[in-house]
C-alpha positions in Angstrom: -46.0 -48.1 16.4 -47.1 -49.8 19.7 -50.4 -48.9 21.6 -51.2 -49.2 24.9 -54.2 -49.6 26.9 -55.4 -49.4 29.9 -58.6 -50.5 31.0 -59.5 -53.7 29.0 -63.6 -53.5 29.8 -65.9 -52.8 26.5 -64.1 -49.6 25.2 -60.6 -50.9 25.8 -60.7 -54.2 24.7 -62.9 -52.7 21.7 -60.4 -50.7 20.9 -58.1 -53.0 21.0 -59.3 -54.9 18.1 -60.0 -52.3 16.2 -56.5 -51.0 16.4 -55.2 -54.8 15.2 -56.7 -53.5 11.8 -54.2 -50.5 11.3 -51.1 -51.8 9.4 -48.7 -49.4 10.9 -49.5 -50.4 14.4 -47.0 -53.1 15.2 -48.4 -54.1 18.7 -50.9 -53.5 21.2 -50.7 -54.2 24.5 -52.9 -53.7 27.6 -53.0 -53.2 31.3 -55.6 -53.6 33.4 -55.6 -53.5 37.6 -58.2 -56.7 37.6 -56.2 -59.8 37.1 -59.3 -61.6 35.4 -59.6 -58.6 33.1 -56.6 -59.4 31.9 -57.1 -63.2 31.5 -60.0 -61.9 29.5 -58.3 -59.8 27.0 -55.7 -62.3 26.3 -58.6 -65.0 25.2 -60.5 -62.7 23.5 -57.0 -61.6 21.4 -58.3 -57.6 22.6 -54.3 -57.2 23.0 -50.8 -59.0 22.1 -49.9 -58.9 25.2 -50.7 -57.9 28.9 -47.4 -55.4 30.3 -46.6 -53.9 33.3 -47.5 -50.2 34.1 -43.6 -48.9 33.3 -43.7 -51.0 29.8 -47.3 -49.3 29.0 -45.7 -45.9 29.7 -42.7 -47.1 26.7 -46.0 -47.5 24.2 -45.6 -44.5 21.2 -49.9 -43.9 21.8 -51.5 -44.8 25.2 -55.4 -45.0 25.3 -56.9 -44.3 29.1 -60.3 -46.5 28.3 -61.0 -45.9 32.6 -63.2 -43.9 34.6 -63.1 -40.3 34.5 -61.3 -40.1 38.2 -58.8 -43.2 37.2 -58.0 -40.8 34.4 -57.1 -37.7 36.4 -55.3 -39.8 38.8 -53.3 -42.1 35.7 -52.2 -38.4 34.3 -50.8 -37.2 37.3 -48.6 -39.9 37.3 -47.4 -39.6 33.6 -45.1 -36.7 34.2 -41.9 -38.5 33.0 -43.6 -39.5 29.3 -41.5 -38.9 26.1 -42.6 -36.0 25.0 -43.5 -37.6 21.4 -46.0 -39.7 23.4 -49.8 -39.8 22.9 -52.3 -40.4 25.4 -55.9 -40.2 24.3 -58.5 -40.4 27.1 -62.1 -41.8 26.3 -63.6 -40.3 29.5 -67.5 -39.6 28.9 -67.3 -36.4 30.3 -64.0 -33.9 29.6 -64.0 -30.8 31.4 -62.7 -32.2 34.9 -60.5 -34.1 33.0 -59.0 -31.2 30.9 -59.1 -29.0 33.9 -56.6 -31.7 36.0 -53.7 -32.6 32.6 -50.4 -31.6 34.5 -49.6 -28.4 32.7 -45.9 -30.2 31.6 -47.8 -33.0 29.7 -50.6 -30.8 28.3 -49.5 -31.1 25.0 -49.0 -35.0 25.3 -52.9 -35.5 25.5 -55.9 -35.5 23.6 -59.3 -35.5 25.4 -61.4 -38.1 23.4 -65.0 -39.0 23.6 -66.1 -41.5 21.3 -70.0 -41.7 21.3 -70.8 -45.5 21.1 -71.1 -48.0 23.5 -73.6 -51.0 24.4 -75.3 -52.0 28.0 -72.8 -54.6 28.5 -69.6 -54.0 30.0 -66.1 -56.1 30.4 -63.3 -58.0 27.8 -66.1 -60.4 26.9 -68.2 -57.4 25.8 -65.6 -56.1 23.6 -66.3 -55.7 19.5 -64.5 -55.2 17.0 -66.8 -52.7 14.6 -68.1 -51.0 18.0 -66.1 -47.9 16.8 -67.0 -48.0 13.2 -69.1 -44.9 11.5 -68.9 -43.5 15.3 -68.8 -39.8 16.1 -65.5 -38.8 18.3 -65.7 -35.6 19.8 -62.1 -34.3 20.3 -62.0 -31.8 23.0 -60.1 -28.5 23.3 -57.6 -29.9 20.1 -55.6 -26.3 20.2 -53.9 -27.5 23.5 -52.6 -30.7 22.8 -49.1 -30.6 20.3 -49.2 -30.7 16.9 -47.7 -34.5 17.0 -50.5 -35.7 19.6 -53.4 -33.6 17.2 -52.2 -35.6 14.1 -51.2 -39.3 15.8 -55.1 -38.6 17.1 -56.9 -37.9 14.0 -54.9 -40.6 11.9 -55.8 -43.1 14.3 -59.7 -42.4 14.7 -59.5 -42.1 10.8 -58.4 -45.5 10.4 -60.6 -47.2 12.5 -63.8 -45.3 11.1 -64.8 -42.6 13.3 -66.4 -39.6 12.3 -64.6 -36.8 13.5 -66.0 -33.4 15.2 -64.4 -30.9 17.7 -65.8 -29.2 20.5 -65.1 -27.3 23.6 -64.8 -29.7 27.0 -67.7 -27.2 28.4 -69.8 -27.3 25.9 -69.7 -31.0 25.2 -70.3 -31.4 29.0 -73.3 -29.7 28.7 -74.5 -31.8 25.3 -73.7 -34.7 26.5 -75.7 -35.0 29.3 -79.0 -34.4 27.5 -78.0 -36.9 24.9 -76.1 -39.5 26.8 -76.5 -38.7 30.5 -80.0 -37.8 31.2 -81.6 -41.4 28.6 -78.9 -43.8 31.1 -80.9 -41.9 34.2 -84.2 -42.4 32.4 -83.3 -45.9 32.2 -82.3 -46.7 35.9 -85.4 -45.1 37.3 -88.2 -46.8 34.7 -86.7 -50.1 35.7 -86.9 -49.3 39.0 -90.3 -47.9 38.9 -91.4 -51.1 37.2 -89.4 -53.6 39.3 -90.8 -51.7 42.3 -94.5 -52.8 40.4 -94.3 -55.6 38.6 -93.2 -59.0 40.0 -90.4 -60.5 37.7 -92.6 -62.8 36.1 -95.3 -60.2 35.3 -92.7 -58.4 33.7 -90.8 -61.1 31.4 -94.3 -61.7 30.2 -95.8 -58.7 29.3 -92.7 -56.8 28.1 -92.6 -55.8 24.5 -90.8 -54.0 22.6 -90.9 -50.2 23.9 -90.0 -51.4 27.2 -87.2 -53.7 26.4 -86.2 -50.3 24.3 -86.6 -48.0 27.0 -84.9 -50.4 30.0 -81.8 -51.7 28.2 -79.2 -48.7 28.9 -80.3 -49.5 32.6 -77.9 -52.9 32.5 -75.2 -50.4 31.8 -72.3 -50.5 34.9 -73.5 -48.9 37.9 -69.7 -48.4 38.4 -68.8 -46.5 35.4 -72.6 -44.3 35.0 -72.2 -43.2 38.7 -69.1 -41.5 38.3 -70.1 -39.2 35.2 -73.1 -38.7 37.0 -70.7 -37.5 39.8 -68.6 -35.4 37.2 -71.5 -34.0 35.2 -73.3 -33.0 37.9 -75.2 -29.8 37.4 -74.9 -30.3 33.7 -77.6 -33.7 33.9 -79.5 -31.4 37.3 -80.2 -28.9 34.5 -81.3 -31.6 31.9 -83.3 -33.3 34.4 -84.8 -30.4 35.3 -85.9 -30.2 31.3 -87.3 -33.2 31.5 -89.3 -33.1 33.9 -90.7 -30.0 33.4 -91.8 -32.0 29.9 -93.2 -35.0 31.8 -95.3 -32.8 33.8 -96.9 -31.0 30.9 -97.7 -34.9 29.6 -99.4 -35.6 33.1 -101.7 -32.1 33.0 -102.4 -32.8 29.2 -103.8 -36.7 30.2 -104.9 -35.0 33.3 -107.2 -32.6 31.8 -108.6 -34.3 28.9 -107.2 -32.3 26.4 -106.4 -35.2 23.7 -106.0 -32.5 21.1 -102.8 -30.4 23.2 -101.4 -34.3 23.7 -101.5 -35.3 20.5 -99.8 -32.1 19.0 -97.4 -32.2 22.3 -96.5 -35.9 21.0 -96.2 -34.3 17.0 -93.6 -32.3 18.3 -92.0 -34.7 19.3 -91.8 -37.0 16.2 -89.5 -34.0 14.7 -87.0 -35.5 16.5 -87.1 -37.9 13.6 -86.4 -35.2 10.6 -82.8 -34.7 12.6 -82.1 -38.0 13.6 
């Protein structure tokens, strides 16, 4: 079997080394639109070999490791696939995505979402466990053909993901109070602090909870402000959450009342009975 990929940045070039693992995958090649992306994955072994975008469309399972509007606009362009072709996307948000498959390759795709990542992004970035004992969430399953379902599962299987299924909607909406709405807490406490705290203030004094708290914000402004852009009212709505939770904090310190905080923060710690 040969896989192809395209986008060779953290979750591509990840991906490719994971699939080097799975004996019945005989090649895996990438494509990438930035030259020194590809230069990358080549040094870094991510891929066998960099093709061109006909020979990628020849692979027997093609992974779309791009934005979510690259995605939509790859697809549209994939009309004259086998039809025993693969192509799983790894968009972080799926509904768009579902909503824009070209009805004749419907059954050639499976909307993927992997949940695992790191703030740093490119070939250099790539891992080769970053996969491993991750949750995929495999989006609207009963539309993609029974050959793409299983070529799907197998795969995820074998490089040790966890496997759940959900409605693109509905994982929409999850997603961007569990992944969305921490990446735009991120951005704006570094910029509250940067706006602050001069930079040598800040290398100083910053411990732990902080370093905690800031990292997601070195994620790629790039990627994060198109699912932003595509989970739109979704992370509004979280937002909205969240801040209606910050401003019950503020009244709380505001009025003294160290009692309502501290059972206000106990509440919080039963995050820690789920998680």
């Amino acid at each position: 079997m040969v896989a192809g990929i395209v986008g060779l940045g953290l979750m591509g070039g990840s991906m490719g080394l994971a699939l080097k693992s799975i004996p019945h995958i005989n090649r895996v090649v990438g494509y990438d639109h930035n030259p020194t992306h590809c230069d990358e994955a080549l040094k870094h072994h991510l891929v066998d070999e960099i093709v061109s975008w006909e020979q990628i469309k020849q692979s027997d399972v093609i992974f779309l490791a791009i934005p979510v509007e690259g995605i939509i606009k790859v697809l549209e362009g994939f009309t004259d696939l086998s039809p025993e072709c693969t192509i799983i996307d790894l968009g972080s948000t799926k509904e768009k995505i579902v909503e824009n498959i070209p009805p004749q390759i419907r059954h050639n795709v499976v909307a993927a979402h992997p949940m695992t990542g790191t703030e740093k992004f490119g070939p250099s970035a790539a891992l080769p466990d970053l996969y491993r004992d991750k949750i995929v969430v495999l989006c609207n399953l009963d539309e993609s053909g029974e050959h793409q379902r299983k070529t799907a599962w197998s795969l995820f299987e074998a490089i040790g993901m966890k496997i759940v299924t959900m409605d693109a909607k509905e994982h929409d909406r999850h997603a961007a109070y569990i992944s969305h709405l921490p990446h735009a807490i991120s951005y704006s406490l570094a910029n509250a602090v940067m706006a602050q705290e001069d930079a040598k203030n800040i290398l100083i004094l910053a411990a732990g909870g902080f370093r905690d708290m800031s990292r997601l914000a070195k994620s790629s402004p790039i990627m994060w402000e198109e699912i932003f852009k595509q989970n739109r009212s979704n992370l509004l709505e979280a937002m909205d959450h969240f801040e209606e939770e910050l401003k019950r904090c503020r009244k709380l310190i505001t009025d003294g009342d160290w009692d309502g905080l501290r059972r206000w923060m106990e509440d919080a710690n039963k995050l820690h009975d789920i998680l």
